[in-house]
N, CA, C and O atoms as a printed pandas DataFrame, in Angstrom:
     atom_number atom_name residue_name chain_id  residue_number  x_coord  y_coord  z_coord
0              1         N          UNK        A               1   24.845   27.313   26.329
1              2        CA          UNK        A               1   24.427   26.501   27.446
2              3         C          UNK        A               1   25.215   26.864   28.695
3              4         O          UNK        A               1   24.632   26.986   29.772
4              5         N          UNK        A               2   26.605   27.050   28.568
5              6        CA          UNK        A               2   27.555   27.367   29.762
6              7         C          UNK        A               2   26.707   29.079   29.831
7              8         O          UNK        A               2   25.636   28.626   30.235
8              9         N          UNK        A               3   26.620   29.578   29.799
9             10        CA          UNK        A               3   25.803   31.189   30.054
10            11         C          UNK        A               3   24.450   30.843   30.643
11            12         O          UNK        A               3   24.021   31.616   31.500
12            13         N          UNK        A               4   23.581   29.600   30.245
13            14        CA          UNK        A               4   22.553   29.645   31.204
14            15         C          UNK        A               4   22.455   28.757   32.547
15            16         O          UNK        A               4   21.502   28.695   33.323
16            17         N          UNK        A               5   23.885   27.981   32.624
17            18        CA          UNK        A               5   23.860   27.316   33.743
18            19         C          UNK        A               5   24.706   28.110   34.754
19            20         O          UNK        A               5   24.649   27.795   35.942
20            21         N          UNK        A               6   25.451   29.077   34.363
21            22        CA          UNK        A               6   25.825   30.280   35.362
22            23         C          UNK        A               6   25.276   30.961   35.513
23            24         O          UNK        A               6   25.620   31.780   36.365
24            25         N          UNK        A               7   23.937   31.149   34.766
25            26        CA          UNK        A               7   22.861   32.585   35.003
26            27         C          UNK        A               7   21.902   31.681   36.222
27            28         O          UNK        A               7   21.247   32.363   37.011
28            29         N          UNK        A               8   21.839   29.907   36.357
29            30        CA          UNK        A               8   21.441   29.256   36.796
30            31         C          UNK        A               8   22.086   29.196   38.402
31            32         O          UNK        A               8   21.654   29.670   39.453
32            33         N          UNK        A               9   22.933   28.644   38.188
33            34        CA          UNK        A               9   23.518   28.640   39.668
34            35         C          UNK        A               9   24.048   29.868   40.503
35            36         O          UNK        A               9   24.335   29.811   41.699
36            37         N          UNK        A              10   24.167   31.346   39.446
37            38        CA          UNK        A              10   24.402   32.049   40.390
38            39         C          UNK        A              10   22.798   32.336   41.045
39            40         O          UNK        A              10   22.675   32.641   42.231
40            41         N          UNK        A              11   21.631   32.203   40.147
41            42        CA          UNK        A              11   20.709   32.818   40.494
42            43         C          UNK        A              11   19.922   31.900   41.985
43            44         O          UNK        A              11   18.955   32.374   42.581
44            45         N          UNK        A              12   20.627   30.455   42.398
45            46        CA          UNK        A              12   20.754   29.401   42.713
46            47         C          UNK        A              12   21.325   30.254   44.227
47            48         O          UNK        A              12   20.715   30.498   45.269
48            49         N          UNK        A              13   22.919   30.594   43.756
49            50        CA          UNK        A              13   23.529   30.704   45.040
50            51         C          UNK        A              13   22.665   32.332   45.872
51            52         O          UNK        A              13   22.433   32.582   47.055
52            53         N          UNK        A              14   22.480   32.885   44.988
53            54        CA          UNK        A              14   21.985   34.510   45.511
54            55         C          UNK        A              14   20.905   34.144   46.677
55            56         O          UNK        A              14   20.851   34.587   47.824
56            57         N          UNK        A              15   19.971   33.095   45.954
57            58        CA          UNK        A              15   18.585   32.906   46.302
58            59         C          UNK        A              15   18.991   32.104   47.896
59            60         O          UNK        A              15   18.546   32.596   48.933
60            61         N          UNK        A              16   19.724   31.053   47.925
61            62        CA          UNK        A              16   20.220   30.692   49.163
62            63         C          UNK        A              16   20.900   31.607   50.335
63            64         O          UNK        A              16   20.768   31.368   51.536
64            65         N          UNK        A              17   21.618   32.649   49.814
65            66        CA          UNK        A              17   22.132   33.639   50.642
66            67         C          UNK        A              17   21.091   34.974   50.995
67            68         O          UNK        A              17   21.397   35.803   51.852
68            69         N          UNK        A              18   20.033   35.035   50.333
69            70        CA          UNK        A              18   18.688   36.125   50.965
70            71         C          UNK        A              18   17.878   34.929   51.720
71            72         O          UNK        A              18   17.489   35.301   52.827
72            73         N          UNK        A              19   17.565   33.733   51.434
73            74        CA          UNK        A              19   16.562   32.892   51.994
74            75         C          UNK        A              19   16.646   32.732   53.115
75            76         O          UNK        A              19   15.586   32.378   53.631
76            77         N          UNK        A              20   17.897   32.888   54.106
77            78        CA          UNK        A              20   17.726   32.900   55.582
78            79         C          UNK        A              20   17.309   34.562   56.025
79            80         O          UNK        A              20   17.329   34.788   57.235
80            81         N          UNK        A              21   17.001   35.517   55.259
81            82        CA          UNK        A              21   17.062   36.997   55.767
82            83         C          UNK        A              21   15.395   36.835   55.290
83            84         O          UNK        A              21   14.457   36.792   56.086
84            85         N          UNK        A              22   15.299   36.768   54.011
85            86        CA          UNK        A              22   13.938   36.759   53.070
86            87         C          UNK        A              22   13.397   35.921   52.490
87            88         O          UNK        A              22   12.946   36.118   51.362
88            89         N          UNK        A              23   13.313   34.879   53.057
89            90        CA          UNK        A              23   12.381   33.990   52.054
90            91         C          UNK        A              23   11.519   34.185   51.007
91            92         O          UNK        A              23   11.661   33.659   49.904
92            93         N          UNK        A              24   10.522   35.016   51.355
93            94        CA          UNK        A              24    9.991   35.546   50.106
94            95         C          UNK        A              24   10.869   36.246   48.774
95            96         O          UNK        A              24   10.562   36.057   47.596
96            97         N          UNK        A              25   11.590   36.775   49.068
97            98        CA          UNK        A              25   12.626   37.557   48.113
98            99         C          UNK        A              25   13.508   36.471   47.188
99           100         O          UNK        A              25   14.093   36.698   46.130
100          101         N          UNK        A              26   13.408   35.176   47.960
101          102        CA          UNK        A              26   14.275   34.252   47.553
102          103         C          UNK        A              26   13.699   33.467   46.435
103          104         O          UNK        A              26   14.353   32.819   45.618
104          105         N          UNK        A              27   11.948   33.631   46.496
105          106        CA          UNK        A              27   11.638   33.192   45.378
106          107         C          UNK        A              27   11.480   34.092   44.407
107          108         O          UNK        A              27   11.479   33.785   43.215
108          109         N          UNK        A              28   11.373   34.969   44.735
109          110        CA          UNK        A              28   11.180   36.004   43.711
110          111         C          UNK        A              28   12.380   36.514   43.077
111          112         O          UNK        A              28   12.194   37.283   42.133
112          113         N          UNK        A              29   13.567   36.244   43.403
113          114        CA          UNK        A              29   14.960   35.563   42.823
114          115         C          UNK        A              29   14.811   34.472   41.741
115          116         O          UNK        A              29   15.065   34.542   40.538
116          117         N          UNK        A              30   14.375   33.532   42.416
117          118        CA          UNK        A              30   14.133   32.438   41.713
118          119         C          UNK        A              30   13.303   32.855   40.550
119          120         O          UNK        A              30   13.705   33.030   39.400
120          121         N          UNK        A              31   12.081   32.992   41.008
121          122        CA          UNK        A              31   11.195   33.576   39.443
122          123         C          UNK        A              31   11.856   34.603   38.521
123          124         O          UNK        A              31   11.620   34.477   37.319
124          125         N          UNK        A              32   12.594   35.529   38.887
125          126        CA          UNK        A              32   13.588   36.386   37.725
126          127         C          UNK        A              32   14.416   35.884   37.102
127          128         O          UNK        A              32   14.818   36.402   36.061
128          129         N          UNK        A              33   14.951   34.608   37.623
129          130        CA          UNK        A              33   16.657   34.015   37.137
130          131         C          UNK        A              33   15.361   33.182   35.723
131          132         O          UNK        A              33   15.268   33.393   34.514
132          133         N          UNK        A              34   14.703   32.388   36.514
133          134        CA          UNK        A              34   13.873   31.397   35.361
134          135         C          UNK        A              34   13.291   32.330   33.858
135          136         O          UNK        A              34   13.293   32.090   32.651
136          137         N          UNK        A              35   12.791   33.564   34.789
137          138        CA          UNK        A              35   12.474   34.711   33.552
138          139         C          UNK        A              35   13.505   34.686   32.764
139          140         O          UNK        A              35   13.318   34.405   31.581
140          141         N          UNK        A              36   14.760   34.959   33.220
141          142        CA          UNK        A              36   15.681   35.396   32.207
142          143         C          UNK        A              36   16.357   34.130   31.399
143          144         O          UNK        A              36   17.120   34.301   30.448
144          145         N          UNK        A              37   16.020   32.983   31.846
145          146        CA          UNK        A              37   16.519   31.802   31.148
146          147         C          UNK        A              37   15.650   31.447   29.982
147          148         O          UNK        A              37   16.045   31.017   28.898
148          149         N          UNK        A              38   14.283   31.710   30.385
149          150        CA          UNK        A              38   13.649   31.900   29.393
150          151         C          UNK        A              38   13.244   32.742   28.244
151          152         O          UNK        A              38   12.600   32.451   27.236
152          153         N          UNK        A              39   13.858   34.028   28.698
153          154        CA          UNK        A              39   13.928   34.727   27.306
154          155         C          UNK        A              39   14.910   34.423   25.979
155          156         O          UNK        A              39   14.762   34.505   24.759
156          157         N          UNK        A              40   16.214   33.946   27.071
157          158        CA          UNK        A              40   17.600   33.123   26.269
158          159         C          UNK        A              40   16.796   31.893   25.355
159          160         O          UNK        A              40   17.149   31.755   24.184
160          161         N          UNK        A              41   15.594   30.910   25.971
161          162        CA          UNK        A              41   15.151   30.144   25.171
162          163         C          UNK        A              41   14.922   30.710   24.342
163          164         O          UNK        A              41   15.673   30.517   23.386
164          165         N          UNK        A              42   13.661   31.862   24.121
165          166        CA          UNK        A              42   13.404   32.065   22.893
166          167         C          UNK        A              42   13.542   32.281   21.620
167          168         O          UNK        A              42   12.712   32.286   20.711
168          169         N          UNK        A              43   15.309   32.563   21.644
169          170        CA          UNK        A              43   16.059   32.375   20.437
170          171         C          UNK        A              43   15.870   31.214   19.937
171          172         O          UNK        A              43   15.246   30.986   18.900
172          173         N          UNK        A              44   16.614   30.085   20.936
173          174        CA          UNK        A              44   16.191   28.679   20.472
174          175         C          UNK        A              44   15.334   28.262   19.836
175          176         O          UNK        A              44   15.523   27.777   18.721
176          177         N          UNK        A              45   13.567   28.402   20.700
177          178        CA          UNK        A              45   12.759   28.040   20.215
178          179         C          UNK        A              45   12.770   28.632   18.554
179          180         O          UNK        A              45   12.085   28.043   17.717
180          181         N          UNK        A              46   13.480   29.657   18.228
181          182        CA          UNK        A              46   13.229   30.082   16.842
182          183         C          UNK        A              46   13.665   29.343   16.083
183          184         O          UNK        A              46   13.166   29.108   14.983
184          185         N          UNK        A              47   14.677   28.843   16.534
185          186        CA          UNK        A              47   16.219   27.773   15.189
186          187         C          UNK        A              47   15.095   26.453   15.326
187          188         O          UNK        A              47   14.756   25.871   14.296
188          189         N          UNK        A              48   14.644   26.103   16.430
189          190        CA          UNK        A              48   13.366   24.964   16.335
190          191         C          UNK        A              48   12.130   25.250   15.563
191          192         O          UNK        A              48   11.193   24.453   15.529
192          193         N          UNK        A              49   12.130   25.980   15.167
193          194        CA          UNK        A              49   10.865   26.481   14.622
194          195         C          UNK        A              49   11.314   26.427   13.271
195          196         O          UNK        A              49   10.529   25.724   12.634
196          197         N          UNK        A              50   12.201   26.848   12.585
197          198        CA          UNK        A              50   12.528   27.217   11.269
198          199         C          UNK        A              50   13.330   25.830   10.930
199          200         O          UNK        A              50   13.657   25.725    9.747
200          201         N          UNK        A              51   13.626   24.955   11.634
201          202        CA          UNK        A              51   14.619   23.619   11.956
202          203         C          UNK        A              51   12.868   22.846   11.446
203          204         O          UNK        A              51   12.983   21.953   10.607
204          205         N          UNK        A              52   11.328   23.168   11.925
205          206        CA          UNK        A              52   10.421   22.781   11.521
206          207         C          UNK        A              52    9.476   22.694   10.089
207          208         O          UNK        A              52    9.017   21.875    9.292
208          209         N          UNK        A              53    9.524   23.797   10.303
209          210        CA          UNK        A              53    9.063   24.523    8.307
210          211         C          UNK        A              53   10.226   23.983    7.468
211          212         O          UNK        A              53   10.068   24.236    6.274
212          213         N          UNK        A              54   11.398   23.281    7.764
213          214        CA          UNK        A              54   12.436   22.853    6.764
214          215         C          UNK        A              54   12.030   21.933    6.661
215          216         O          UNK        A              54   11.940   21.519    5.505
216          217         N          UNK        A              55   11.505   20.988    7.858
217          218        CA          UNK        A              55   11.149   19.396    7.430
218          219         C          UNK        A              55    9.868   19.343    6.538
219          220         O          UNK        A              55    9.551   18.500    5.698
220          221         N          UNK        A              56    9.060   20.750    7.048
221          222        CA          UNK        A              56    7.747   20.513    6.465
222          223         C          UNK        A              56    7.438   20.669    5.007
223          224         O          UNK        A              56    6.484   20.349    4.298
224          225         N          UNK        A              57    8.843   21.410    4.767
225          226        CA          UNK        A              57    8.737   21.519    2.983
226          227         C          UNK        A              57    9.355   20.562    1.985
227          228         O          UNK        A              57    9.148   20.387    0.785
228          229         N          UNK        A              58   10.457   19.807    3.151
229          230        CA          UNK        A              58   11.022   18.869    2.429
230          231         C          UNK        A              58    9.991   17.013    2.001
231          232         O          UNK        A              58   10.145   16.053    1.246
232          233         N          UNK        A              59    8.876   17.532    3.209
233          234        CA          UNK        A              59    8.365   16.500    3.374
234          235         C          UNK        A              59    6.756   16.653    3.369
235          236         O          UNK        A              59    6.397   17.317    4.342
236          237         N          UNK        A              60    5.783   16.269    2.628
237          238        CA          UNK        A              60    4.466   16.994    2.199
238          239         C          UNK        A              60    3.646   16.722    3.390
239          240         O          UNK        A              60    2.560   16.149    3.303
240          241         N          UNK        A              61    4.193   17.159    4.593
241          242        CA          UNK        A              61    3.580   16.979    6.050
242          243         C          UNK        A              61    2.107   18.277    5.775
243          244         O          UNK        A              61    2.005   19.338    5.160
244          245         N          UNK        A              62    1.296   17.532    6.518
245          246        CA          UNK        A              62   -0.001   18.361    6.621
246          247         C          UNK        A              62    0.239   19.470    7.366
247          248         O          UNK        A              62    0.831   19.109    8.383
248          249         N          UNK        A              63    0.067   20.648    7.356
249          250        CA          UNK        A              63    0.059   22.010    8.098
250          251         C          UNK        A              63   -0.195   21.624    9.377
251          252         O          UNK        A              63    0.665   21.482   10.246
252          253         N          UNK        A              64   -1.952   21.368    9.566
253          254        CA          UNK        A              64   -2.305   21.239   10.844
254          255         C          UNK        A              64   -1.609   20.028   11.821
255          256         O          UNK        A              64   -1.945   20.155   12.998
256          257         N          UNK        A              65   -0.764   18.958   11.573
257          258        CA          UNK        A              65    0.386   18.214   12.218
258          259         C          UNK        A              65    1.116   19.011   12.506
259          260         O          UNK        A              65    1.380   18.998   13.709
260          261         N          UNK        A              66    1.865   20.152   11.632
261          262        CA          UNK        A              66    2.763   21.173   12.500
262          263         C          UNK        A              66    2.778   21.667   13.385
263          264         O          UNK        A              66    3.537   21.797   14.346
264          265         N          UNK        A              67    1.382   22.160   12.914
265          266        CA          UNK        A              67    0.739   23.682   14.082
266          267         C          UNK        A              67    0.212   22.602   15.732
267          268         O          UNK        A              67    0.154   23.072   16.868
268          269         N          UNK        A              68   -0.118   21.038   15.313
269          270        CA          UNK        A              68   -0.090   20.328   16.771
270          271         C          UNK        A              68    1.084   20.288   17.341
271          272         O          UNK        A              68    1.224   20.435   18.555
272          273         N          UNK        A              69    1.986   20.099   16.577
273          274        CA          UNK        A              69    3.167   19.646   16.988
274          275         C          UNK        A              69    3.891   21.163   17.947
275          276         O          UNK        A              69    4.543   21.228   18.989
276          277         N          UNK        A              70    3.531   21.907   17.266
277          278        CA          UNK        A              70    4.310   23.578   17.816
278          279         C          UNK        A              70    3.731   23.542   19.522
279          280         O          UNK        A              70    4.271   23.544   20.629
280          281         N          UNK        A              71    2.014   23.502   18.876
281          282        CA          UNK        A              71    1.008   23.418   20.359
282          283         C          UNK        A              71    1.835   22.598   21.136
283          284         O          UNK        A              71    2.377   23.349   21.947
284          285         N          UNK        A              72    2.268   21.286   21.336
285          286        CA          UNK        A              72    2.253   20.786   22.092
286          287         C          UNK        A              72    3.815   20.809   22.739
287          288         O          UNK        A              72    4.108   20.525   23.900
288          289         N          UNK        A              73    4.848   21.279   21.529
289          290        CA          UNK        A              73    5.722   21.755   22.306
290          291         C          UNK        A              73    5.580   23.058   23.186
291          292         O          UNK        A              73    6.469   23.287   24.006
292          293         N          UNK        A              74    4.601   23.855   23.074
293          294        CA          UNK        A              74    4.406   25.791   23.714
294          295         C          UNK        A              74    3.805   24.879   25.193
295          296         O          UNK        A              74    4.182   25.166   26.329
296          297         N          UNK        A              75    3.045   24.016   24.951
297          298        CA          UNK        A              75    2.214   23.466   26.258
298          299         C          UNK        A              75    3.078   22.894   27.375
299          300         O          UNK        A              75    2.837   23.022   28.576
300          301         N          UNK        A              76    4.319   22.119   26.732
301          302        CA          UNK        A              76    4.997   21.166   27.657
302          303         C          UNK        A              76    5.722   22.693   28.076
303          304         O          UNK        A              76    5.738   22.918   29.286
304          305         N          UNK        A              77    6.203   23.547   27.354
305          306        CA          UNK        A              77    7.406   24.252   27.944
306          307         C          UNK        A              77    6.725   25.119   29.143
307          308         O          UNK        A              77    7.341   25.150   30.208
308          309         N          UNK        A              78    5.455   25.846   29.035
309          310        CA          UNK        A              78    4.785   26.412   29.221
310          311         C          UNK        A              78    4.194   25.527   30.878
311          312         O          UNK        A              78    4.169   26.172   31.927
312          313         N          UNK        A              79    3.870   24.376   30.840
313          314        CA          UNK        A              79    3.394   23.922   31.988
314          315         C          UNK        A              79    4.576   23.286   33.121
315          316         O          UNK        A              79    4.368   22.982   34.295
316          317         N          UNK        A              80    5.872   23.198   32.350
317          318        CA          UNK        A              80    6.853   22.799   32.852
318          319         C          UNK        A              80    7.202   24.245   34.038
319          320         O          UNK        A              80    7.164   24.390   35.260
320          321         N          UNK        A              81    7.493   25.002   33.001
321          322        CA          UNK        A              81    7.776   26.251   33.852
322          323         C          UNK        A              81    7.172   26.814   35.176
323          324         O          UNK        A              81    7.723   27.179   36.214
324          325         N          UNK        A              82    5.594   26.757   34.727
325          326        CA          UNK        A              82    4.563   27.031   35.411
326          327         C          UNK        A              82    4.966   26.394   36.698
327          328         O          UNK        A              82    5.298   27.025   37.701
328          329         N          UNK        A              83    4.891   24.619   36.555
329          330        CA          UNK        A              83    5.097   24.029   37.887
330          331         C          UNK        A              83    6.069   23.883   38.363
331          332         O          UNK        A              83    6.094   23.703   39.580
332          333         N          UNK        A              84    7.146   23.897   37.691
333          334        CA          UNK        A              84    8.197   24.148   38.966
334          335         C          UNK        A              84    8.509   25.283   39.328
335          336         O          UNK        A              84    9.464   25.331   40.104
336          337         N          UNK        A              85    7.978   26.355   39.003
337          338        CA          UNK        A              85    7.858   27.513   40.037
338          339         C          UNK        A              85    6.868   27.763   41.049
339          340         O          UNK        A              85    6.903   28.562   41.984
340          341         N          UNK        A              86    5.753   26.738   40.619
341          342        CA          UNK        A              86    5.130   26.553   41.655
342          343         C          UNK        A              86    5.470   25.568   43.106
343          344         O          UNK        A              86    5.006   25.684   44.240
344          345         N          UNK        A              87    6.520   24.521   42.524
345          346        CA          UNK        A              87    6.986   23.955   43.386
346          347         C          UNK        A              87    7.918   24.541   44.429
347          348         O          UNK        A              87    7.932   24.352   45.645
348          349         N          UNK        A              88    8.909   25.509   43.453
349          350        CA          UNK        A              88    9.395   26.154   44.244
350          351         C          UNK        A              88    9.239   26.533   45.483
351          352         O          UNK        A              88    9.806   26.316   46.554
352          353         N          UNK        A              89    7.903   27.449   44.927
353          354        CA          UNK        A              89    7.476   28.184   45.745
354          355         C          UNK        A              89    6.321   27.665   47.325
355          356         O          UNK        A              89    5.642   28.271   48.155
356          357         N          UNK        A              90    6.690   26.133   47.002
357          358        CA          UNK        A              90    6.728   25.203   48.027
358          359         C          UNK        A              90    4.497   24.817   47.679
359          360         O          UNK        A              90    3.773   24.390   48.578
360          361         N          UNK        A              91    4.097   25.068   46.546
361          362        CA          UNK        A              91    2.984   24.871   46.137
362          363         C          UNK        A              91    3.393   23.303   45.079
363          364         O          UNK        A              91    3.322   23.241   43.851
364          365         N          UNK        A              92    3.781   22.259   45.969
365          366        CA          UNK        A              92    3.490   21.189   44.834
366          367         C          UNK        A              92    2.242   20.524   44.300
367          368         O          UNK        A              92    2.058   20.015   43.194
368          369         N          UNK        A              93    1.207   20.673   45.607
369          370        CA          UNK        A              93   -0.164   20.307   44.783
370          371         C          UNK        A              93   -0.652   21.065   43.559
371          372         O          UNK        A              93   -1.028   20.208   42.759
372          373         N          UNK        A              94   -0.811   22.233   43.067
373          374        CA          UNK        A              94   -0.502   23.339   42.304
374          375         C          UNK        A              94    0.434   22.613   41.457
375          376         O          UNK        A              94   -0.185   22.444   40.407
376          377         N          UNK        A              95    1.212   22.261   41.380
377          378        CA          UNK        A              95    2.280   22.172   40.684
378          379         C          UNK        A              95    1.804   20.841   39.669
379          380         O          UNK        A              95    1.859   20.778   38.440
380          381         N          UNK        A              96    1.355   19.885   40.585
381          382        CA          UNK        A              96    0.710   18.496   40.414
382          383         C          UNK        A              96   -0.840   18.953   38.965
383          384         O          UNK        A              96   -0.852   18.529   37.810
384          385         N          UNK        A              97   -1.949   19.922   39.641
385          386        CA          UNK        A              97   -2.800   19.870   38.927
386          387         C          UNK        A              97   -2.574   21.124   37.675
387          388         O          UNK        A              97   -3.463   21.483   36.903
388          389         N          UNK        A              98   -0.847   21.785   37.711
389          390        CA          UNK        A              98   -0.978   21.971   36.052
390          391         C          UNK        A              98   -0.022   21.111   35.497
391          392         O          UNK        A              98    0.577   21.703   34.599
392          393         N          UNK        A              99    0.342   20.052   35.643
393          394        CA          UNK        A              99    0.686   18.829   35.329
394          395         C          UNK        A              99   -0.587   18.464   34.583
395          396         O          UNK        A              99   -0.893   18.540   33.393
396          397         N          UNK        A             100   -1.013   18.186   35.301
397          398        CA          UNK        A             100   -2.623   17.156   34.699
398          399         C          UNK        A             100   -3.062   17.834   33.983
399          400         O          UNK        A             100   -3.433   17.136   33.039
400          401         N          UNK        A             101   -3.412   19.428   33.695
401          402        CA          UNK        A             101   -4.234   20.058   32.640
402          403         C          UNK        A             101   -3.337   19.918   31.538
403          404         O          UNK        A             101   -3.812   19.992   30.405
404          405         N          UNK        A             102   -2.037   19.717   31.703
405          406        CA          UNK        A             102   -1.559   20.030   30.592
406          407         C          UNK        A             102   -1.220   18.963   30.017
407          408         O          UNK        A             102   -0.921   19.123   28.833
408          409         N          UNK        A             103   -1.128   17.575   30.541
409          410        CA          UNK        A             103   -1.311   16.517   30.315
410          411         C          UNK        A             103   -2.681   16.169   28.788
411          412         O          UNK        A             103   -2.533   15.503   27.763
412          413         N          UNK        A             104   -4.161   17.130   29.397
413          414        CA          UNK        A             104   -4.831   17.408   29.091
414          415         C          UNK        A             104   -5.428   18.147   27.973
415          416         O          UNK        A             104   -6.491   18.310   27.373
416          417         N          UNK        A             105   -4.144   18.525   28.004
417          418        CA          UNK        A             105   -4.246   19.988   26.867
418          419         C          UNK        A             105   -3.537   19.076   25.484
419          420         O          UNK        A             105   -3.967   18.911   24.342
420          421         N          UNK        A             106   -2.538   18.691   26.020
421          422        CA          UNK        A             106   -1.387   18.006   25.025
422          423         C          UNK        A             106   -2.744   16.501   24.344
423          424         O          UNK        A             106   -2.749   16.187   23.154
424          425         N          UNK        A             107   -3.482   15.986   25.138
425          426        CA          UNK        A             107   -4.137   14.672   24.667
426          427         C          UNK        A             107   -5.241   15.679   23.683
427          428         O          UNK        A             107   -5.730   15.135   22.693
428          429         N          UNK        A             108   -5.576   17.001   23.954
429          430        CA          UNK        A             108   -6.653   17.106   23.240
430          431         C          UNK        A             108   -6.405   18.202   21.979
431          432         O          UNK        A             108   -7.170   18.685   21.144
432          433         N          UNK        A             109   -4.844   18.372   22.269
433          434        CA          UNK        A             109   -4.577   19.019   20.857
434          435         C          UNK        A             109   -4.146   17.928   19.601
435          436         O          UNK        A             109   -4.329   18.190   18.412
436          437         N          UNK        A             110   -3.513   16.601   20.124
437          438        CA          UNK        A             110   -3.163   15.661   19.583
438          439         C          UNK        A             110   -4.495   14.282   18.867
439          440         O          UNK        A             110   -4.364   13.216   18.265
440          441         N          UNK        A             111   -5.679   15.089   19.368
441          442        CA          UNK        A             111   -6.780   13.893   19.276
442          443         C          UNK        A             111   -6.650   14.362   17.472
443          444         O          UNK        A             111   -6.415   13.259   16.977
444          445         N          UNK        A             112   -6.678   15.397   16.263
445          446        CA          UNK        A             112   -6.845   15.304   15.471
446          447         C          UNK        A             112   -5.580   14.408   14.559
447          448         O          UNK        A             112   -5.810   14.019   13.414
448          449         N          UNK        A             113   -4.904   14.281   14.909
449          450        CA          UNK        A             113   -3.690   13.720   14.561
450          451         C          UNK        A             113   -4.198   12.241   14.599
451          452         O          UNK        A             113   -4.498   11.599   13.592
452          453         N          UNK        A             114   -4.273   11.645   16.260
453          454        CA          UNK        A             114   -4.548   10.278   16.286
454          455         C          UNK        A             114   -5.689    9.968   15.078
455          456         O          UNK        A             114   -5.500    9.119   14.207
456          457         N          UNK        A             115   -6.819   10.744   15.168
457          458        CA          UNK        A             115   -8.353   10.630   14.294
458          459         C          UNK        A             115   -7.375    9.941   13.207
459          460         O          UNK        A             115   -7.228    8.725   13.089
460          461         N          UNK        A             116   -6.589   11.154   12.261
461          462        CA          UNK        A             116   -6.171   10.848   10.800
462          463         C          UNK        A             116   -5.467    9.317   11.298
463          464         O          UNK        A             116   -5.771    8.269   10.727
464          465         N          UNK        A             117   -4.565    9.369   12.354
465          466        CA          UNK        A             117   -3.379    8.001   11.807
466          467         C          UNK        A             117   -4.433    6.488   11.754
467          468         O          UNK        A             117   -4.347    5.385   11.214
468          469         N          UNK        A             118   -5.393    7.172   12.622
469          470        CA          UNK        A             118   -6.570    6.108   12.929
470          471         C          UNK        A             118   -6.899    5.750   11.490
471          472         O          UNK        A             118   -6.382    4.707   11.088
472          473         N          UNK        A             119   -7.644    6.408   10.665
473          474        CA          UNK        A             119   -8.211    6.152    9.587
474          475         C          UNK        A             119   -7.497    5.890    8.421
475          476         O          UNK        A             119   -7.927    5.286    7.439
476          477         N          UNK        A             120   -6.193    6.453    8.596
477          478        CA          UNK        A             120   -5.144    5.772    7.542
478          479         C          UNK        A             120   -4.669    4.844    7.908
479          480         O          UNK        A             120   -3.922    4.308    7.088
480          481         N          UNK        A             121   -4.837    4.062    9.459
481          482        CA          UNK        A             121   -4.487    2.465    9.443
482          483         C          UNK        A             121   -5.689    1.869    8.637
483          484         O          UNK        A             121   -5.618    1.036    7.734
484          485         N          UNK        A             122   -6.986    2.565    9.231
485          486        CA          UNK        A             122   -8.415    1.736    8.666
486          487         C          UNK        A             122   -8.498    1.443    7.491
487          488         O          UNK        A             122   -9.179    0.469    7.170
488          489         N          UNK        A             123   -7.810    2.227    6.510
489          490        CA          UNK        A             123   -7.751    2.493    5.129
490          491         C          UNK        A             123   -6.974    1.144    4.562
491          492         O          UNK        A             123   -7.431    0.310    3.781
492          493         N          UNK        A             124   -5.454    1.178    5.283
493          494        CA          UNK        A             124   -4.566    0.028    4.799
494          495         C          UNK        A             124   -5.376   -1.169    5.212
495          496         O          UNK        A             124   -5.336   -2.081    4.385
496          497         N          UNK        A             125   -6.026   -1.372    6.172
497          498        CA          UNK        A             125   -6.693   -2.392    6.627
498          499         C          UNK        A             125   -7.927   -2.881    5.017
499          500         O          UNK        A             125   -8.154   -4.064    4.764
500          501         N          UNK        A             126   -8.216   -2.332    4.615
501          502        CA          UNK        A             126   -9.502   -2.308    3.612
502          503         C          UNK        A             126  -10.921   -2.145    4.297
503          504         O          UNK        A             126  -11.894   -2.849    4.027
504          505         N          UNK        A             127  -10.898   -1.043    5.285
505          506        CA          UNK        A             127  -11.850   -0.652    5.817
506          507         C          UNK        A             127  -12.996    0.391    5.277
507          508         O          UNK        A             127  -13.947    0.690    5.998
């Protein structure tokens, strides 16, 4: 974590010291530092991933709950990124409507999930 908040703030201070010469350059600073923070995630996301298939064997979780659950973490990380580099880049409306798709994305990868918890309340109910 201390390695990506110095890969953070230097990429922070660089971007402030071209932004009065280059503005443009300054985001495109910005978009490389975020690149490279995010490749550092992807280790992570792995120990989360295998931190997943442990629960799923210990616990007779349905496959397709996983594979929502993965979706909807790839979506949040994925639209997070997206918009605040769009904000950055001083595009917050942009930023706003992949908010909402992904808002979107996350309600409609999760509708098979709700379906089941739905019908296994209906069930306890004596429906």
């Amino acid at each position: 974590m201390v390695q990506v908040a110095l890969i953070g703030i230097t990429g922070v201070f660089l971007a402030l010291q071209i932004r009065s010469a280059k503005p443009d350059m300054s985001v495109y600073l910005g978009i490389a530092t975020s690149l490279l923070i995010l490749l550092l995630a992807v280790d992570k996301l792995a120990v989360v991933l295998e931190g997943i298939r442990t629960i799923q064997g210990y616990l007779s979780i349905h496959a397709a709950y996983v594979e929502a659950l993965l979706k909807i973490i790839g979506i949040t990380y994925v639209a997070e990124f997206a918009a605040d580099i769009c904000k950055d880049a001083g595009y917050g409306t942009l930023a706003g409507q992949i908010g909402i798709f992904s808002k979107l994305s996350i309600l409609a990868v999760s509708m098979p999930v709700l379906t089941a918890l739905l019908e296994t309340i209906h069930g306890f109910l004596g429906g």
